[in-house]
C-alpha positions, 0 to 999 in steps of 0.5 A: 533485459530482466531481473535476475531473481524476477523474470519478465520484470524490467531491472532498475539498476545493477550490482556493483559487487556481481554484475547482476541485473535487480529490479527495485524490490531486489535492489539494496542501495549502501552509500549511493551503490547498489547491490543484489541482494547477495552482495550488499553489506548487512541483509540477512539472508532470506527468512524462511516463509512460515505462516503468518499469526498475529504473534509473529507480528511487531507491532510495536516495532511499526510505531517506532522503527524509524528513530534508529536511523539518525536522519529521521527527522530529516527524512520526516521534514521531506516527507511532510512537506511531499505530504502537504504537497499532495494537495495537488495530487500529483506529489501524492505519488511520490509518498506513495512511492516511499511507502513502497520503499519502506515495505520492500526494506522491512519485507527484506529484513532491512527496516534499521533505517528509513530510505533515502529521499533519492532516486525520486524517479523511480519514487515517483513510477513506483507511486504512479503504478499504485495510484493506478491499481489501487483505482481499477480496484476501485472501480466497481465501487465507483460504478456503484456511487454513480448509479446512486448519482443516477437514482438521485437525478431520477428521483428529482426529475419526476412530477407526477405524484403517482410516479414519484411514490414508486420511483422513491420507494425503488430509490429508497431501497436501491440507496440502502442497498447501493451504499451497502455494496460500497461500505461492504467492498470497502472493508473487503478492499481496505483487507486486501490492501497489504496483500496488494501492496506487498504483491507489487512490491515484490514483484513490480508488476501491476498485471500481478498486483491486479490478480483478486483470486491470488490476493484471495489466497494468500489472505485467506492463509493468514487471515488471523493476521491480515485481520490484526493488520486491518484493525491497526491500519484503520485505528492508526489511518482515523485515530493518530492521523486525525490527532494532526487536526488538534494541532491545526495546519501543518500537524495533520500533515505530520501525524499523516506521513506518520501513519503511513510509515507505520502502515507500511511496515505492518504491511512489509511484515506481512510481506516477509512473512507471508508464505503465497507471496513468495511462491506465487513470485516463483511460479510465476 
């Protein structure tokens, strides 16, 4: 069994209104029902793919989307108290399950209201899957990381003083070129993350979501935006984020599931508009 509109991808659900079998990122849930997209009351249709430029994108709508739905603060409770669970690791996966929800809602056109905190199974999959990609991903970088750890236990574990001058030098050099390598792949990644996220939301596949030169590409198309993007998820994840240390506790916790639901409908713009994703889903 497969997605109608996704083959190859495992559906998750299937339409009252047609029969149809949808995977999670083609399933639109209207009162505890869920529909294709075809079926379900209020969703546009399928905007037409056009190139991404900073204008197109709302950025003040991401700052403010949620207080139309009247059980915002409701919503919000539920997702600080998941946010401060986090600490255990665990729980994290279901946040970050919600941020998909969020993206797939504003890729659809459907961000009028925030997702239910329901259906955590799949919540907690969804979550799972990119805990997973986003480390492979991170895996060079953590290479890197260990092969300074490495350089440091050398350093120390020599005591002639001759040999201890050329190993600090190379280890001096290696350090500068190590961390170089991690804060420069860093950035890439932290670019390439709305492409990455928004691949795998609207495709459900981790093997699609791990593929760099397609990533590569549909970055490259928009850059102008992925840019903006990069600059306004690194301002909100540092700035408005950290603005929750001020209120000590459980503020910082607040104003973190904050900036996450204003990175994920930045990052659900740029997957409604950008036009590889969508082509490359077809192709596929």
């Amino acid at each position: 069994m497969e997605c109608v509109n996704h083959p190859g991808v495992e559906p998750v659900a299937r339409c009252v209104g047609c029969g149809k079998y949808v995977c999670a990122s083609c399933a639109f849930d209207r009162g505890n029902r869920i529909y294709c997209r075809e079926c379900a009351p209020g969703v546009p249709c399928e905007p037409e793919h056009i190139l991404v430029s900073p204008e197109d994108l709302q950025v003040s709508r991401a700052f403010t989307f949620f207080l139309q739905d009247p059980h915002w603060p409701s919503k919000v409770v539920i997702g600080t108290l998941f946010m401060l669970a986090s600490i255990l690791v665990v729980p994290y996966f279901f946040v970050l399950g919600y941020q998909l929800a969020i993206v797939r809602s504003v890729a659809w056109g459907n961000d009028g209201l925030l997702p239910e905190w329901t259906g955590l199974g799949r919540m907690f999959k969804d979550g799972a899957a990119l805990f997973l990609i986003s480390l492979i991903y991170a895996v060079p970088m953590l290479l890197v990381v260990g092969g300074l750890s490495l350089l440091g236990v050398l350093v120390g574990g020599s005591q002639e003083p001759g040999v201890q001058t050329i190993i600090v030098a190379i280890a001096l050099v290696g350090f500068v070129a190590g961390w170089l390598v991690v804060v420069a792949y860093g950035l890439v990644l932290r670019l390439a993350t709305p492409a990455i996220i928004g691949t795998y939301a609207s495709t459900a596949s981790i093997r699609k979501a791990l593929q760099p030169g397609v990533m590569v590409g549909i970055i490259r198309a928009d850059i102008k935006a992925y840019l903006l993007v990069f600059l306004l998820t690194a301002f909100v994840t540092s700035t408005i984020a950290f603005l929750g240390v001020v209120a000590c506790c459980i503020g910082v916790f607040v104003t973190s599931f904050y900036a996450l639901l204003v990175n994920a409908h930045l990052i659900g713009q740029l997957a409604r508009l950008n036009p590889l994703g969508g082509d490359h889903d077809a192709a596929s």
